[in-house]
Structures are given as C-alpha cells and as structure tokens.
C-alpha positions in Angstrom: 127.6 121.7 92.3 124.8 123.3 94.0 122.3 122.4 90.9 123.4 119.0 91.3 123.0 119.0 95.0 119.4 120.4 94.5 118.7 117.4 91.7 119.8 114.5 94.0 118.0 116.0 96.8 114.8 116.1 94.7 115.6 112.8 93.4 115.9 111.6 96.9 112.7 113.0 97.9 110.5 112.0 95.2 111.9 108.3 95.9 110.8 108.7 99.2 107.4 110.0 98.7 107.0 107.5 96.4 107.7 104.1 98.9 105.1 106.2 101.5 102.7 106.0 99.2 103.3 102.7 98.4 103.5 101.6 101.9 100.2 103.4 102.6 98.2 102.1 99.4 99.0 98.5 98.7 98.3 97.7 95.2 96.0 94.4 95.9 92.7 94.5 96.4 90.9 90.8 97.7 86.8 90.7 96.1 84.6 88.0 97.5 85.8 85.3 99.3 84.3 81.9 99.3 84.8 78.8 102.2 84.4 75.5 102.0 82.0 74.1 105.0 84.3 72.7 106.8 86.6 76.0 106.2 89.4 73.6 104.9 89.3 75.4 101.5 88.9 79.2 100.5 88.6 81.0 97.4 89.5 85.1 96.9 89.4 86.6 94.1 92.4 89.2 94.1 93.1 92.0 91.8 96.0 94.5 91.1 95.1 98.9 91.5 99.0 99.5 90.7 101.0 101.0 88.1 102.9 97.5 87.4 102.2 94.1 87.9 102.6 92.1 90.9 104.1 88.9 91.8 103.0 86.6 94.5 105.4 85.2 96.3 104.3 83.0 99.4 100.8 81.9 101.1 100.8 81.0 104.5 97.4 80.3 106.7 96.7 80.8 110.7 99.5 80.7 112.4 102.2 80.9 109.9 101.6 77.5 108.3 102.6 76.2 105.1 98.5 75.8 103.1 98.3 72.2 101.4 97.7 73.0 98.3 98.1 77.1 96.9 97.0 78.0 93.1 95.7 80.9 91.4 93.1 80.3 88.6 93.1 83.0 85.6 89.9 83.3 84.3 88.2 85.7 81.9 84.6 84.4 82.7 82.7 84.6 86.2 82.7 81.3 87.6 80.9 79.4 90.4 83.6 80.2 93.7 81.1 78.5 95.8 81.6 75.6 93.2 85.1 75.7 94.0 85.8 75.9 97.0 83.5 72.5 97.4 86.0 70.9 94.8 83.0 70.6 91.9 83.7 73.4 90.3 86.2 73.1 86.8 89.6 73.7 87.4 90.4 75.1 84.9 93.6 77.4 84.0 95.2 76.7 87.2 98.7 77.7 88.0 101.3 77.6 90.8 101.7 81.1 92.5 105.1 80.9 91.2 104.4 80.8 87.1 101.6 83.9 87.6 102.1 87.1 88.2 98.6 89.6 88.6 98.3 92.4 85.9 98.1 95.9 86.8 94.2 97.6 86.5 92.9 94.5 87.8 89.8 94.5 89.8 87.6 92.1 91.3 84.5 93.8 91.3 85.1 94.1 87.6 84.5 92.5 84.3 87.8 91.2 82.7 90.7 89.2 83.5 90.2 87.4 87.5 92.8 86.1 89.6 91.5 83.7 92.2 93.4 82.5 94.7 92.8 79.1 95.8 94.3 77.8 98.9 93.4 74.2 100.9 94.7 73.0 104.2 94.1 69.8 106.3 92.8 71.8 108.9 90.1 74.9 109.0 91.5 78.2 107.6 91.1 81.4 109.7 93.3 83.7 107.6 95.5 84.0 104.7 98.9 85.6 104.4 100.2 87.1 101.1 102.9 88.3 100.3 103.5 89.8 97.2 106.4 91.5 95.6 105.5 95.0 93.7 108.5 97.5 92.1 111.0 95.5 93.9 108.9 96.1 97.7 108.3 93.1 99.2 104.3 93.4 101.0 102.6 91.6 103.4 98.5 91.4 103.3 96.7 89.3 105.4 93.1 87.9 104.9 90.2 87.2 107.6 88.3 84.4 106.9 85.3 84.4 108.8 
C-alpha cells in the first residue's frame, strides 16, 4: 500500500511539473510579421518548439473581435509576406484554421515546412489572439502588431 501510495504521488507530481512547464514555455513561436498599409491585413509566420503538434483553435483581433477572413498557408518555400499581406502575392495552399494543425519542430526562422497565419479585418489590426490547443491544454498567445 505504501509503494503504491509513493507511485501515485510521483505520478501526481510529475503531472504537475509537467503542466508548469508547459504553462511557462508555450510551444508557439510567431517569426516575422508583415502588415498591410492600411494595417487591415497581417501575415505571421508561426511555428511549433513542442513535443506534439498543435491545433489552432480561434483568432480574434483588438478588442476581442471576430477577424474577416482567418487562414493559415503551408508552405515549404520562402514566399513574399510583404506580397501577401497586399493581396498580390499567390495564395496558394490555403486552409481554414480548422483543417490544419502545426507540426511539432517547427520554426520560423528555419528552412522547412511554414505556417503563416493570415488574418484580414475591415478595420486596422492592432493585435492578434491565438488560441491554440496543445496535449489537451487550451493556450492563449496574443500578438502586437505595431
């Protein structure tokens, strides 16, 4: 009984320790981030520095408002993100926030897989709002857009 005590108290710990951890070192990273002129649209590249992948689950902007128009492009090249965020740029590989989630070992400032998270609103964009969904913990990261 006491072996088993010690186990789920060690269990219980390591648990613990782990969500800190967690809590204290969110696993997405944000890279460069591109604006439109008129700050209506904004392009971040995002990445994943966690053991699993992420899901994204909601994008708000400023003040808690729903964006216009949310998508994450998946791209194994380096594109033009000033390009992008001016709407010229090919939009290609697009996908709702919903149908993607982002690969662990992701990182911006790295060759490989991107994740670029495209947002647009009728109105200028101060900041973005992720939230993101990682081993079951639901996050909240929010982006200044100066």
């Amino acid at each position: 009984m006491k072996k088993l005590l010690s186990v789920v108290l060690l269990l219980v710990l390591f648990i613990g320790g782990f969500f800190i951890y967690l809590k204290a070192a969110p696993p997405l990273v944000t890279g460069t981030i591109e604006k439109s002129e008129d700050n209506r649209s904004v392009v971040i590249e995002i990445g994943n520095k966690g053991l699993k992948d992420l899901k994204v689950t909601s994008v708000r902007i400023n003040n808690n408002a729903n964006p216009k128009d949310v998508k994450i492009q998946v791209s194994n090249q380096q594109k033009d993100l000033a390009a992008l965020t001016e709407g010229r740029g090919e939009a290609e590989n697009l996908e709702g926030i919903e149908n993607i989630s982002i690969s662990k070992g992701t990182n911006p400032e790295e060759k490989g897989t991107g994740y670029r998270l495209i947002v647009s609103y009728d109105e200028g964009i101060h900041n973005v709002h992720i939230k993101y969904r990682y081993f079951g913990i639901l996050f909240n990261d929010t982006v200044e857009i100066e």
